[in-house]
N, C-alpha and C positions, 0 to 999 in steps of 0.2 A: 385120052391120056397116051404117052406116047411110050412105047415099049424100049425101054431104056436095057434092058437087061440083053437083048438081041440086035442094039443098036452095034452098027461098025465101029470100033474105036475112035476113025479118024472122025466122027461123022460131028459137023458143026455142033448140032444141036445137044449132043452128047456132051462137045467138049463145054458148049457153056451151061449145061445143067453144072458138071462138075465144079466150075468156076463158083456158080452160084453158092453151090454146098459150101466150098472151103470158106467165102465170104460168111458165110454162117456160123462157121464154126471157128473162124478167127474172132467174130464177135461174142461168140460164147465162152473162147478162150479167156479171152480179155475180163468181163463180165468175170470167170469165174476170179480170175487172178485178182480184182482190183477188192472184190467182196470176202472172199474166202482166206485168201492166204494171213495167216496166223504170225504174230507180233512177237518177240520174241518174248517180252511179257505174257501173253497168253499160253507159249508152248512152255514155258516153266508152270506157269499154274494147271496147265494141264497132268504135271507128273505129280502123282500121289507124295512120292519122296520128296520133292523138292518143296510142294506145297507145306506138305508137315514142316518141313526146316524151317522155312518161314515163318509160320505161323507161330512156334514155338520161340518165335522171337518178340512177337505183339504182345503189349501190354494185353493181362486178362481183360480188362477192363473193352477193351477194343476187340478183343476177341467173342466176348458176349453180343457183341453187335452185330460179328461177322457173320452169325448164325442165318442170319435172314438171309446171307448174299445169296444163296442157294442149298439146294438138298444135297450137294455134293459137298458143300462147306458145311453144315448143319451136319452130317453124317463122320465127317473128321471132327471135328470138334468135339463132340458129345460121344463120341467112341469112348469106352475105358480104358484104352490103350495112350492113347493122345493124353487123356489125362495123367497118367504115368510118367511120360515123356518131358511132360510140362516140370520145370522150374518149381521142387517143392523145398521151400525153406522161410524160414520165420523172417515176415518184414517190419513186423511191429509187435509192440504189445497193446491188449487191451485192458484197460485197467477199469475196477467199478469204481463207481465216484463214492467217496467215501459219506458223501453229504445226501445222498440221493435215497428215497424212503424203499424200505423190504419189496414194501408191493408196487413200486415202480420203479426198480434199479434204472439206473443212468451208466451210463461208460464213457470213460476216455480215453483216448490214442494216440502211443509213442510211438510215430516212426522211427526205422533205425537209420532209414536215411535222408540225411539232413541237405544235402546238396539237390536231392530229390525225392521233396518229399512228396506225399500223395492225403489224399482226404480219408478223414476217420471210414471204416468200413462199414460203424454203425452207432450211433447215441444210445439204439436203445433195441429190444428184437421185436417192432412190431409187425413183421411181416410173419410171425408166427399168430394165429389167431388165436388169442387167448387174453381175456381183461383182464386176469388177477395179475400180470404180466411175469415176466421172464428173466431169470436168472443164468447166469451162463454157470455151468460147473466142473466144467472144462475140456480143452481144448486137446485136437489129438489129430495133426495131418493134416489138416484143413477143416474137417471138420467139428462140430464143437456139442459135448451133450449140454441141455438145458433142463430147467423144470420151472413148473409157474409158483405162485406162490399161495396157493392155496392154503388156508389153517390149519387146514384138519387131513393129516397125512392120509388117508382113502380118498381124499381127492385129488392127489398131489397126481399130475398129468408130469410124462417125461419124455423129451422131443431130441433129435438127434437131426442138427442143422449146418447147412453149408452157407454162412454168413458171406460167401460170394457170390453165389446165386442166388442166396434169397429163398434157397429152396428148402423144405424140411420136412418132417416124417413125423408121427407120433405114436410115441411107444404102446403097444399094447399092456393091458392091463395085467401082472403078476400074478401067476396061479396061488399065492400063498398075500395076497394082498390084501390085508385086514386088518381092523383099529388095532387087533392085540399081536401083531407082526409088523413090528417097528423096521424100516429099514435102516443101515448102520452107513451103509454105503452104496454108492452106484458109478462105475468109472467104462468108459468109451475103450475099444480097442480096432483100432484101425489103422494098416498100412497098406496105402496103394503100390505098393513095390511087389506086394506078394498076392494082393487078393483085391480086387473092388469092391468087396464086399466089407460089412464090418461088426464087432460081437460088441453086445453091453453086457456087464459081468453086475450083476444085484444080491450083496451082501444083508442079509435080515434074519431079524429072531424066528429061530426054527420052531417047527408047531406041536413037533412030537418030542423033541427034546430041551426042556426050558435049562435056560441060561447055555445055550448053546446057538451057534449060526447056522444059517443053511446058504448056500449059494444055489443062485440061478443064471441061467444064460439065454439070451436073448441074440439073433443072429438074422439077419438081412436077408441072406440067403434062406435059411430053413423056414422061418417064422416065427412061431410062439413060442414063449418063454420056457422051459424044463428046468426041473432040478437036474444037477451034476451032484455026484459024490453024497456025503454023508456027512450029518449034523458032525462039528468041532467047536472046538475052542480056542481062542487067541485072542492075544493083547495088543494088539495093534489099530491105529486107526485110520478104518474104514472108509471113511468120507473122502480124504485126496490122494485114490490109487495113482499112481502112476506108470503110461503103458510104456514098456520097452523089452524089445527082444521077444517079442511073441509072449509076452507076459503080461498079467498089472501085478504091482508091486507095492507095497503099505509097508509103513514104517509106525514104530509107537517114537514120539515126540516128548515125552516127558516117562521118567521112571525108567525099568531096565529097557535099555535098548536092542531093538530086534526085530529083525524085515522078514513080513513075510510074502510069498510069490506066486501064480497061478500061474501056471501053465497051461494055454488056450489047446494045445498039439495032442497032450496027454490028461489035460482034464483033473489036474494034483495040483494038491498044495504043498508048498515045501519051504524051507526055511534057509534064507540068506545071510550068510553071515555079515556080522554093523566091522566098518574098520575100528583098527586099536590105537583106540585115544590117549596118548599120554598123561592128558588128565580128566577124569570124569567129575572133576568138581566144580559146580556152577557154571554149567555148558549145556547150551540148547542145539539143536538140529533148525539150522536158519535154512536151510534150504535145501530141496529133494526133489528135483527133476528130470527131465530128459531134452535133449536139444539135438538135434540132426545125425539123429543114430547113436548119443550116449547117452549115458543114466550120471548124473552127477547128486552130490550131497555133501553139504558143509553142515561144520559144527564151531561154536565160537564160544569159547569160554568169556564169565564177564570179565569187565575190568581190562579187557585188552581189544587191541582190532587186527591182531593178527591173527591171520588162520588160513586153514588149508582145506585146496578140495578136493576132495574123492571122485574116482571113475570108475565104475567096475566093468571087470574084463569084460568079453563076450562071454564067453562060458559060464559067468555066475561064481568061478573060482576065488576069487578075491576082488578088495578095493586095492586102488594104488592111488598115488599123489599123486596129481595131475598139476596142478598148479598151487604156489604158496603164495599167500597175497599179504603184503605189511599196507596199512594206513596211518601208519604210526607218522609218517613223514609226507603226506600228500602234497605236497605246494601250497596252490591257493587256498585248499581247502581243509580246516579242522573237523577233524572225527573223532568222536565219542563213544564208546562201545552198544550205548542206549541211542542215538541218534540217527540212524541209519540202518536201511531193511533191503535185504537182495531180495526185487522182485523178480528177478530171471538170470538165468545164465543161460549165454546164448553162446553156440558152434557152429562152424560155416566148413567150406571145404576146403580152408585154407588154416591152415594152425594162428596164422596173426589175425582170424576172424573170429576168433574166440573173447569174448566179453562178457562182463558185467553189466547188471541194471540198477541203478540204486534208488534207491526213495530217501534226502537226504533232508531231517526234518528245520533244521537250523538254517538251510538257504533256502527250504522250501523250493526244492527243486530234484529233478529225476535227471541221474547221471550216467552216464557210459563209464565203464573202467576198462583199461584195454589190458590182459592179461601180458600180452607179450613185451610192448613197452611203457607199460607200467603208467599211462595216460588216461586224466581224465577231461571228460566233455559233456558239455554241459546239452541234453536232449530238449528238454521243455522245465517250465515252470511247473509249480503242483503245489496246491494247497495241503499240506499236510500236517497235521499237531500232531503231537507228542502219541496220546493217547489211540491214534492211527497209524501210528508206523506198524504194529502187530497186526492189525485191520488189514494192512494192504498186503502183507509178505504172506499171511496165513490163506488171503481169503480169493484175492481182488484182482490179480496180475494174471493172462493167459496168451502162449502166442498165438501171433494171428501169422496165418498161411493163406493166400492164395490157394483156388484149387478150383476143381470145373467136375471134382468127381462127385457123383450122383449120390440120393438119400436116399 
């Protein structure tokens, strides 16, 4: 070999080693340039930031797919942060088929939008393993609590599911769960804003003090179920809490009126004051919900179709009017005080996103009502009689959310 290190500079043999090198290294140049250099698509998916904007624009739907593209997409995605970020607001409702048996509920689905719409999320929940099958009992953020239908309440199994993934949990069994501890109630509290985690709050006859309640809490993060607090007393019911504000919330629907509230933070119950009804004769509580960070409730006396609905503040200090709604003059369509059941009221981030759901039994048909211009539209067909309009407003109607976060 020839000692290149102590050759002359000028010396031939030198100058065409050097010759040789560069020829090599212009082809590795090349080589690397023509393979390596990154697409301008490739250097945006490369930035975590930019990735996530994107992604947060993809139908869920496509995004459950993108999971396999790799561990670096799999890793976004399925993060509890992403899921935060993600688009949470109600696209639809699902409703139980009024015709479909206890121990094999069925469900239907009202998209709310009609220019684009999308396929029901589910007929039925058998991706939960369980043959007595599955009741949904409601819905809270994306996710939805269930129970099966077992006969004999000691065996009544309670699952807490994300009807977008498919995926789901099942409740452990109640420290006080036993034929002569009837539960009264069982309600989901979950917001991914504040926590990925989520509590089930379980309302039942207490064991040391009869004809009193006890409450327990159930919690994702900690585990197994504890008592909170101490046997009481109240008139309300139990069965459709509803969550808002770091609370679940019960109202009594028939007799004297009176909300009562739990407090997830402080672990109390306390008592919410009902708004003041100009007339408390022959008037029911049609509807008590929550919809994209409010708590609403209407009240309609018979014999009329006007009426108003309630919002309460944040604070829990009072109700106020939020909206007055007459049907007295609908256009195309006649209302009857008996004919017609709000399965939802729905809020969006825009005040003219604020609507109505109806179940309208005389057209046999589920309707939009827009609160701002005072419009209605007609969403789907729905077999519904007479004898089912209370069926579906009491029992049947839950939103459906999109969501990616975990059970």
């Amino acid at each position: 070999m020839f000692d290149i290190l102590n050759m002359h500079p000028s010396s031939p043999i030198l100058a065409q080693h050097k010759q040789n090198l560069l020829l090599k290294m212009q082809g590795i140049k090349l080589k690397i340039q023509k393979i390596s250099e990154p697409s301008s698509a490739r250097i945006v998916l490369s930035i975590d930031d930019l990735l996530i904007e994107i992604l947060l624009r993809v139908p869920i739907t496509s995004l459950l797919c993108f999971k396999t593209v790799s561990k670096r997409w799999l890793s976004i995605i399925t993060h509890p942060h992403f899921s935060v970020l993600y688009p949470n607001r109600a696209i639809g409702l699902v409703l139980t088929c009024p015709y479909s048996l206890p121990a094999k509920p069925q469900y239907d689905y009202v998209h709310f939008d009609k220019k684009n719409p999308s396929k029901p999320p589910f007929k039925n929940l058998k991706f939960i393993n369980d043959s007595s099958g599955i009741s949904v009992l409601q819905s809270c953020n994306g996710l939805m609590l269930c129970s099966n239908s077992a006969s004999r309440l000691a065996k009544r199994n309670y699952y807490v599911c994300n009807p977008t993934t498919k995926h789901y949990t099942t409740l452990p069994k109640s420290l006080l769960q036993t034929e002569n501890s009837k539960i009264h109630g069982i309600s989901l509290a979950f917001d991914p804003l504040k926590s990925p985690h989520y509590k089930v709050i379980c309302v039942r006859d207490s064991v040391s003090s009869p004809q009193h309640y006890q409450i327990e809490i159930y919690s994702s993060q900690t585990g197994p179920w504890r008592l909170s607090g101490d046997p009481f007393i109240a008139d309300v019911n139990f069965s459709k809490g509803v969550y808002w504000n770091g609370s679940i919330y019960w109202i009594s629907t028939i007799g004297n009126l009176t909300c009562l509230y739990f407090n997830f933070d402080f672990e109390s119950l306390r008592i919410m004051p009902m708004p003041h009804f100009p007339d408390d004769q022959g008037t029911t509580i049609t509807y008590f919900g929550e919809s994209f960070g409010h708590l609403h409730l209407t009240k309609i006396s018979f014999y009329t179709i006007r009426f108003d609905v309630y919002e309460m503040r944040r604070d829990d200090s009072e109700w106020f009017i939020k909206y007055k709604v007459d049907f007295e003059h609908p256009y195309d369509h006649e209302f009857k005080y008996y004919n017609f059941a709000i399965l939802s009221l729905v809020r969006g981030k825009r005040e003219e996103d604020a609507f109505l759901v109806l179940a309208v039994v005389n057209d046999d048909k589920v309707m939009k009502y827009n609160f701002i211009n005072k419009t209605f539209e007609k969403f789907c067909d729905y077999d519904v009689e007479d004898e089912q309009v209370f069926f579906c407003s009491t029992i049947g109607a839950f939103e459906y959310i999109e969501s990616l976060c975990c059970v």
